[in-house]
N, C-alpha and C positions, 0 to 999 in steps of 0.2 A: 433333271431335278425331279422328286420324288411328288407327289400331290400335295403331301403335307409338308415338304418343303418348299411348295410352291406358295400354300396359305401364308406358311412363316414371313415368306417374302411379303406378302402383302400387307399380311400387320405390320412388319418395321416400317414398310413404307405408310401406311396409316396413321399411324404412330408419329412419324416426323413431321410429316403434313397439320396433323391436329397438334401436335404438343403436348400428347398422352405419352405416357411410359406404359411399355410393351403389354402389360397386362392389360391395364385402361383400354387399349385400342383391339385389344382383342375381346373385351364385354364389348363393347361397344359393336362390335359385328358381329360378334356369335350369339350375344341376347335380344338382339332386335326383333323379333317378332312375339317373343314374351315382353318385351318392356310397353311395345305398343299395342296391342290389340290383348283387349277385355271384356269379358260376358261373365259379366255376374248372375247367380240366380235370385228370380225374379223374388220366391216365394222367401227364401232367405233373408233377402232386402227388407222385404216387407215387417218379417217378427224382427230384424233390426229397429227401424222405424218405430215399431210399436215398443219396443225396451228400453230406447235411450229417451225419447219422446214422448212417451204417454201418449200418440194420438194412435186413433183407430183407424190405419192404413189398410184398405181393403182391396186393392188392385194395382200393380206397376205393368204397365204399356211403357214400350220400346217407344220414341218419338223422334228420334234421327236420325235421320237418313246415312250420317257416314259411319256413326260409333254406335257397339252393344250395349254399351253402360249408362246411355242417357235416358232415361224413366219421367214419364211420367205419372206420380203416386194419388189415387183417389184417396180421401178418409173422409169417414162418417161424422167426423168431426170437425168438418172445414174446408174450408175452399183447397183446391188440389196443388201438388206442392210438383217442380221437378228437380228429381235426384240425379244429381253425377256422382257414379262409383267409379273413380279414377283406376286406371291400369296400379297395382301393385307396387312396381316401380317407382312411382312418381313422390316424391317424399310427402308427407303432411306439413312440411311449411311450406310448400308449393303452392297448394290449396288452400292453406290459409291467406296466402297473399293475395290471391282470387277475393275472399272473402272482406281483405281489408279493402281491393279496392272500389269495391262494390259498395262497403262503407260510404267512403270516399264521395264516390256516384252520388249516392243518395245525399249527401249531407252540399250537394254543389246542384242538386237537384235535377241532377244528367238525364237524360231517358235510356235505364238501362235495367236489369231484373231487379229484382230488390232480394236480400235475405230473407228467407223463411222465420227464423228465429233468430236471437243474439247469438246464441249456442250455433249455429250454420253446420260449421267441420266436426263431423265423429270418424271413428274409426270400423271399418266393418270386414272380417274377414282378411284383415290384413291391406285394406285398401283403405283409403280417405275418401269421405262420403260433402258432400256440400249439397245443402238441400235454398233454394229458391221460392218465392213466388213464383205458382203459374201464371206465364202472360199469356191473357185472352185475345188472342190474335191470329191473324194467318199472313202467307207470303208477299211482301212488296211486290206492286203491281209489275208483270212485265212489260216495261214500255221504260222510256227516258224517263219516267216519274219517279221510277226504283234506283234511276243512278242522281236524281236529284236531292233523294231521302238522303242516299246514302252519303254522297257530298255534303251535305248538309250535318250529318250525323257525324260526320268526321272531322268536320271544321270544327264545329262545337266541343269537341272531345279534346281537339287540339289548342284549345285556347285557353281550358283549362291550366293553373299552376299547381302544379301538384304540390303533394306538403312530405314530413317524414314518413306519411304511412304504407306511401306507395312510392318508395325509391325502388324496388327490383329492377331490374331491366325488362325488358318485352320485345315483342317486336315478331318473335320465331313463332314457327304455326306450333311447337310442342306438341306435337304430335307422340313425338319420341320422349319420354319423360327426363331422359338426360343430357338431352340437345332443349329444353329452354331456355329462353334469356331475349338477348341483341337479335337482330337478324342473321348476324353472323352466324347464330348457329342452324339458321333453316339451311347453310351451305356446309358445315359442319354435319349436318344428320345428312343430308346429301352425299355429302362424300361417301357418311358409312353404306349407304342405299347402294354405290355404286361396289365400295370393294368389297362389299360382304359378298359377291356375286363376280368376284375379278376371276376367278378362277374358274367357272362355268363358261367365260366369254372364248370364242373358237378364234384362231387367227383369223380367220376370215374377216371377223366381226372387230379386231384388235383396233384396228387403226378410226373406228370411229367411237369407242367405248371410250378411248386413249384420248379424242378432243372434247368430249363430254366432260370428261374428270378438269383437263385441264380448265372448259371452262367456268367450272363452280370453283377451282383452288382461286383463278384469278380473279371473280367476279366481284367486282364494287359493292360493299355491305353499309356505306354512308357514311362510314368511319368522318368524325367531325364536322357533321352537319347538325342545323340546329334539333335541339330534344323536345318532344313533348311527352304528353300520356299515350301511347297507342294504345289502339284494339288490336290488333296483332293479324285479325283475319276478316275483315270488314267487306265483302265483297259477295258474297254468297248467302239467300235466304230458303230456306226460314232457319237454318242452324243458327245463324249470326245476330240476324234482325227480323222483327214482326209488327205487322202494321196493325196497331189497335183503333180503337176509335180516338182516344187520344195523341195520335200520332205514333209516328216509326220508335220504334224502341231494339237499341243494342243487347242481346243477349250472346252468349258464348265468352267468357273475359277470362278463359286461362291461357291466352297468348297472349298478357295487357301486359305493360309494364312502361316503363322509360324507356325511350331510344328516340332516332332520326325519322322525325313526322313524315320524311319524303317516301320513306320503306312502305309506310299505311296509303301513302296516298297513289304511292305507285302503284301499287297491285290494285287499285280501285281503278285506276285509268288503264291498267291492262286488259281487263275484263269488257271497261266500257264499251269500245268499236265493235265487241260481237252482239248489242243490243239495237234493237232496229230504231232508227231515227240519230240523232245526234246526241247520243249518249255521254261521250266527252265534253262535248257543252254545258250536256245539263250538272251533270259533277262537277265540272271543272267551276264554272257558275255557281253552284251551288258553294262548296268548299273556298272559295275566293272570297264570296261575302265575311268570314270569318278571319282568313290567314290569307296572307301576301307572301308566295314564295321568293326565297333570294335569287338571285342569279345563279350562286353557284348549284343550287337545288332544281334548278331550271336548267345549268347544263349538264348535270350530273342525271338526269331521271331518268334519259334511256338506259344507262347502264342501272341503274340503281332497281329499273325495271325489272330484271333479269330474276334479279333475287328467287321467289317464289315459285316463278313458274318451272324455274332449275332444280327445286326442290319438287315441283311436282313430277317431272320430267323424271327424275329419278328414281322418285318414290315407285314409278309405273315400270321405269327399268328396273330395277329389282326385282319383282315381283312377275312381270314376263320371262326373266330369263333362269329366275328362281322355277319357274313351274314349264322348262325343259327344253322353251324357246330360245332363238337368237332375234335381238333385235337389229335388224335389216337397215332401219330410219327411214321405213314409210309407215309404220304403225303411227297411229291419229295422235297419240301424246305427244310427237314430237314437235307436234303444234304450236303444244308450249312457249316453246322458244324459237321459234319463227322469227328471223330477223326481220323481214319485211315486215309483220305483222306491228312487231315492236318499236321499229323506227317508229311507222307511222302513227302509232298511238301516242308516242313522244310528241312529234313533230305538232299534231292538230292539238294535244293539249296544251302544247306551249304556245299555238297558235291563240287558243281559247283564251290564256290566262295572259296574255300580252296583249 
């Protein structure tokens, strides 16, 4: 079979897996590194700012550490705002719906960014712009105090009832602007991570790329577990959360939406056990004073664990074997999904919360 009809094969097979028709799953592999990654210019941004705004924006600095498009914008006119220029890709009712639940937030009195103006979402260059209050804060302490915040931060978020303005789904780290939504789809953009790269992978290498795939098709996404508000990516600072003098405050909410509270809370207690001391305690402790999980959420979390770290797992496969490598399965990402690891973070937090 020919190269390009080696690809073909992979789209049909992408295609079936996702429940795209053949075109769909072929953007879906051939435009993923334009969909995800964005570098707007800075000075650009800036005579933006100053024409829709009226304020006099005189500097944009880069402020995050994973993404080019997150600014933060000084004016002469006001305390300093930060600006997300979303990837192109990502529609503007996307980011609107950022905007409504940040609403939302503030009117429930949450600790979370505020909107800069009423007006928040413009258009810039073909991208959708959400402009913020800057929060005057730096990184959760590292110690069990930053998995306490954060437990705590998430319990809070979780007990909220949300109203019509924030029906979306959430859950997905959206990374990818056409894999937002459920969790589902962080396994969804997963898959694309893996076959947009099927055809670079050597026999050699076939038979473990082959149980990776399978296990994002089979992996537990919560399907009918109970809903709340998620943050979608609550585990990592200062992109996520900042500790002010008024306490920890959630930043980051365009992976917020509805879905299975267990998906937010897993990924929090996967992360825990690599923090020194009894970091699942203080989460888990923390998060319990708010929410009581069910049983079946309790037996469901190792798998439901999985989620995320498969997407990062991925995300890293890609991109080693996109730039000319094979991966072996001793490179460190595969750490990820460490079963040992993951049992046991299951096991002590259910130990915690029981």
């Amino acid at each position: 079979m020919t190269k390009q009809g080696s690809f073909k094969k992979v789209v049909r097979r992408h295609a079936a897996d996702t429940g795209q028709r053949y075109t769909e799953a072929l953007y879906d592999l051939e435009g993923l590194g334009e969909r995800v990654f964005h570098e707007p210019v800075a000075e650009r941004l800036l005579a933006h700012l100053r024409d829709h705004y009226g304020t006099d924006a005189v500097a944009a600095t880069k402020v995050s550490q994973h993404n080019d498009h997150v600014f933060r914008v000084d004016r002469r006119n006001g305390d300093p705002w930060i600006v997300r220029v979303f990837p192109p890709a990502r529609p503007k009712a996307g980011v609107e719906g950022d905007a409504a639940i940040l609403r939302f937030l503030a009117r429930q009195d949450y600790p979370a960014e505020r909107l800069a103006v009423d007006d928040a979402v413009s258009e810039f260059d073909g991208s959708s712009v959400l402009v913020t209050r800057f929060v005057n804060g730096g990184p959760l302490p590292s110690s069990t105090e930053k998995l306490g915040m954060m437990g705590d931060l998430l319990g809070r978020l979780h007990t909220l009832a949300p109203d019509d303005s924030v029906s979306r789904p959430g859950g997905a780290s959206g990374d990818d602007p056409s894999r937002e939504g459920s969790p589902r789809q962080d396994l969804m953009a997963a898959l694309s991570f893996l076959d947009a790269v099927d055809t670079k992978v050597s026999a050699v290498h076939r038979e473990r790329f082959e149980q990776l795939r399978d296990q994002v098709r089979t992996a537990d996404y919560g399907l009918g577990l109970p809903e709340a508000l998620l943050h979608g990516n609550l585990l990592h600072n200062p992109d996520h959360a900042l500790v002010t003098d008024h306490g920890p405050v959630a930043i980051n909410w365009k992976a917020s939406g509805r879905g299975p509270r267990l998906a937010d809370f897993a990924y929090l207690m996967w992360g825990a056990p690599w923090m020194e001391g009894d970091g699942v305690g203080a989460a888990a402790n923390a998060y319990r004073r708010h929410v009581e999980l069910t049983d079946e959420e309790l037996d469901r979390l190792e798998a439901v664990m999985y989620i995320r770290p498969l997407y990062l797992t991925c995300f890293d496969y890609r991109r080693f074997v996109a730039s000319g490598h094979q991966a072996g399965g001793s490179e460190g990402w595969w750490g990820f999904i460490d079963p040992e690891h993951i049992s046991a973070a299951a096991a002590a937090t259910r130990a915690a919360l029981r």
